[in-house]
VOZA-800539 format. One line per 5 residues: for each residue z, x, y of N, C-alpha, C. Coordinates in steps of 0.05 Angstrom, whole numbers, plus 5000, padded with zeros to 4 digits. Layout:
<sites>
Z:X:Y:Z:X:Y:Z:X:Y; ...
</sites>
This chain:
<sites>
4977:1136:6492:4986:1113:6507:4964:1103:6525; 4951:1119:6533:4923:1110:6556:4899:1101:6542; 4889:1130:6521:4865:1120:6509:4869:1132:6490; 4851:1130:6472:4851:1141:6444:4827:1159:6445; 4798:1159:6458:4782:1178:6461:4798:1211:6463
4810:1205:6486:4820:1230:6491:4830:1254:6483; 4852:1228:6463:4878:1246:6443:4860:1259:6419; 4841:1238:6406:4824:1248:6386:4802:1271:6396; 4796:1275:6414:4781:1299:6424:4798:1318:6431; 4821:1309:6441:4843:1344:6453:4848:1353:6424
4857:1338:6399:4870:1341:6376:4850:1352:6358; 4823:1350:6355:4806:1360:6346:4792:1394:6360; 4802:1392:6381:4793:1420:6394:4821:1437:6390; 4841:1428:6395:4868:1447:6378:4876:1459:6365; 4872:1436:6337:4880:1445:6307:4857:1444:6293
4851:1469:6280:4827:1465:6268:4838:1461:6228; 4812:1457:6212:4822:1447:6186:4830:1469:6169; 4828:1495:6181:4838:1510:6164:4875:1514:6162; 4881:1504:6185:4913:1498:6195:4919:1466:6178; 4902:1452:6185:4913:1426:6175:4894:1416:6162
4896:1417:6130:4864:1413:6111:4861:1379:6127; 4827:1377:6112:4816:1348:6115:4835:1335:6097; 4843:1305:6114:4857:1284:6095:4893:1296:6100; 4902:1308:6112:4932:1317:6113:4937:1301:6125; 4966:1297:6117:4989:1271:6138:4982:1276:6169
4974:1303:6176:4983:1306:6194:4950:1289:6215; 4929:1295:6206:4911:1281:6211:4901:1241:6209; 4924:1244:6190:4921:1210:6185:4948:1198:6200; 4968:1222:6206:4990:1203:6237:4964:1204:6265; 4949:1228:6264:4934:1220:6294:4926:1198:6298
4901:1195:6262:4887:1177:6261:4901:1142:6275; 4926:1148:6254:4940:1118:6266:4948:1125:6293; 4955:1142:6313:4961:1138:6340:4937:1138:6358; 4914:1152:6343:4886:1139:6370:4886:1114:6356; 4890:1102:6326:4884:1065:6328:4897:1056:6348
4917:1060:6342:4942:1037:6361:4958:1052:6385; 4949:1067:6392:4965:1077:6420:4960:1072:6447; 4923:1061:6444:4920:1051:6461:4919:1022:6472; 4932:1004:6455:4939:0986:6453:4962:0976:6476; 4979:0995:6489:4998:0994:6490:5006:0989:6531
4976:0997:6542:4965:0993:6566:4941:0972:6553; 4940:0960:6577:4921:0939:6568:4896:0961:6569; 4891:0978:6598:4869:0995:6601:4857:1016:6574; 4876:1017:6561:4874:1038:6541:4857:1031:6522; 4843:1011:6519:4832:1007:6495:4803:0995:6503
4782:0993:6496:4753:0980:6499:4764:0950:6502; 4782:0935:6475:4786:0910:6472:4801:0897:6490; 4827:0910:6508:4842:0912:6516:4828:0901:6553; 4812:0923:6553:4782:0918:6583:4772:0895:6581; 4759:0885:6560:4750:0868:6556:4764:0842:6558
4786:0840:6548:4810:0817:6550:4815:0809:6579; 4818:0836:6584:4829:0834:6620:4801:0821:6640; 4785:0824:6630:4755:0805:6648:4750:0783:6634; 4754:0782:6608:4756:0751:6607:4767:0731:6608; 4799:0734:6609:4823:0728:6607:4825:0724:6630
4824:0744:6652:4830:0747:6674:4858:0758:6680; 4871:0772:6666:4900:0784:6664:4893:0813:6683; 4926:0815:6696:4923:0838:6715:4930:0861:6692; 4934:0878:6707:4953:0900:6685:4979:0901:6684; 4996:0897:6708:5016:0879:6713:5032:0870:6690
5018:0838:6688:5023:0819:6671:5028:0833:6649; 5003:0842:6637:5000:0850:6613:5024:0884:6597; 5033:0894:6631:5047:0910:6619:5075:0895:6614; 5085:0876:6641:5110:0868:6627:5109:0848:6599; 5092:0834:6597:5096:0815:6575:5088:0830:6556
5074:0846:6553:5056:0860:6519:5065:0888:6513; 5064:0901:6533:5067:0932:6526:5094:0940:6514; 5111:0921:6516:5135:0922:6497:5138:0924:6472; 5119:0904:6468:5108:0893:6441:5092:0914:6414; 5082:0919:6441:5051:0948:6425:5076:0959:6429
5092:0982:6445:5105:1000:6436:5120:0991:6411; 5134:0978:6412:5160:0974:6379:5131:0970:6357; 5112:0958:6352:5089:0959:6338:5093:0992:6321; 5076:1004:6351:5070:1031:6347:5089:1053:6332; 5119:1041:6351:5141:1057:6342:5156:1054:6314
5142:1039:6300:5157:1032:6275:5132:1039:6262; 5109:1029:6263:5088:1041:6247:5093:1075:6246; 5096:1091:6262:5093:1107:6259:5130:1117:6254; 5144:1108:6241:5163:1109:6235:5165:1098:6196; 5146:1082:6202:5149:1070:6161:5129:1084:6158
5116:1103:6171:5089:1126:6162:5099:1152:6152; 5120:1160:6179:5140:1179:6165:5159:1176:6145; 5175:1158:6136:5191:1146:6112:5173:1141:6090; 5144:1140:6094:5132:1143:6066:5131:1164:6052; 5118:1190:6078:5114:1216:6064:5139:1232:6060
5158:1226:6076:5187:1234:6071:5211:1228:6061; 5200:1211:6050:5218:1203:6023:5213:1203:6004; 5189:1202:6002:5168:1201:5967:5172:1172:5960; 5168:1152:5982:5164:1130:5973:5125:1122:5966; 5125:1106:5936:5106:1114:5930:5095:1085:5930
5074:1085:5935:5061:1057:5950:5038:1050:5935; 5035:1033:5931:5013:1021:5909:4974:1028:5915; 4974:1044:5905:4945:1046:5915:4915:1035:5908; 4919:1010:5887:4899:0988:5879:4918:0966:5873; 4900:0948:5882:4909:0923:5889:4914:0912:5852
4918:0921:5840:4932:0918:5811:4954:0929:5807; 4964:0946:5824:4992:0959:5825:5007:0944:5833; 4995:0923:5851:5018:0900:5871:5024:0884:5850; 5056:0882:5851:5065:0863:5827:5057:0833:5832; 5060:0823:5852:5051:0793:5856:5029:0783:5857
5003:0809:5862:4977:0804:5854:4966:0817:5833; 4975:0828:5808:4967:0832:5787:4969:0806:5765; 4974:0790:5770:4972:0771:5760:4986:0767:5726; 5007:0784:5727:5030:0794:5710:5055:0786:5716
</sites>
């Protein structure tokens, strides 16, 4: 929720890959919660800092109007992340598998 540096450095000093091989779900949910977790404070993110000095937005602002937003984001991404691998829903993995862009 604050930053994503962080989580990806505590999470990498924790679990090492003999517990959780390279490429496991369990490394590609982190991956998606340092993308988008820090989204969710405006402070949390490099882009987020940057907005706020150019924009000129307090944190304030930005928590009532946005951080609502980034959470349900976050909370469903990482909810149709779990309904993929736990259901065995199986998801197209080249862009020729997509029925409306295979051109079939």
């Amino acid at each position: 929720v604050i930053d994503n540096v962080p989580l990806v450095a505590a999470t990498m000093g924790m679990y090492d890959v003999t517990s959780f091989p390279q490429d496991s779900e369990f490394w590609q949910l982190i991956a998606f919660c340092a993308g988008t977790g820090g989204s969710m404070l405006v402070i949390g993110s490099a882009a987020g800092v940057a907005f706020m000095g150019m924009e000129k937005v307090d944190f304030f602002w930005y928590f009532k109007k946005v951080s609502g937003f980034a959470f349900a984001g976050y909370a469903a991404g990482i909810a149709a992340y779990l309904a993929v691998h736990n259901l065995n829903i199986s998801l197209p993995t080249t862009l020729a598998e997509v029925p409306f862009l295979s051109g079939s």
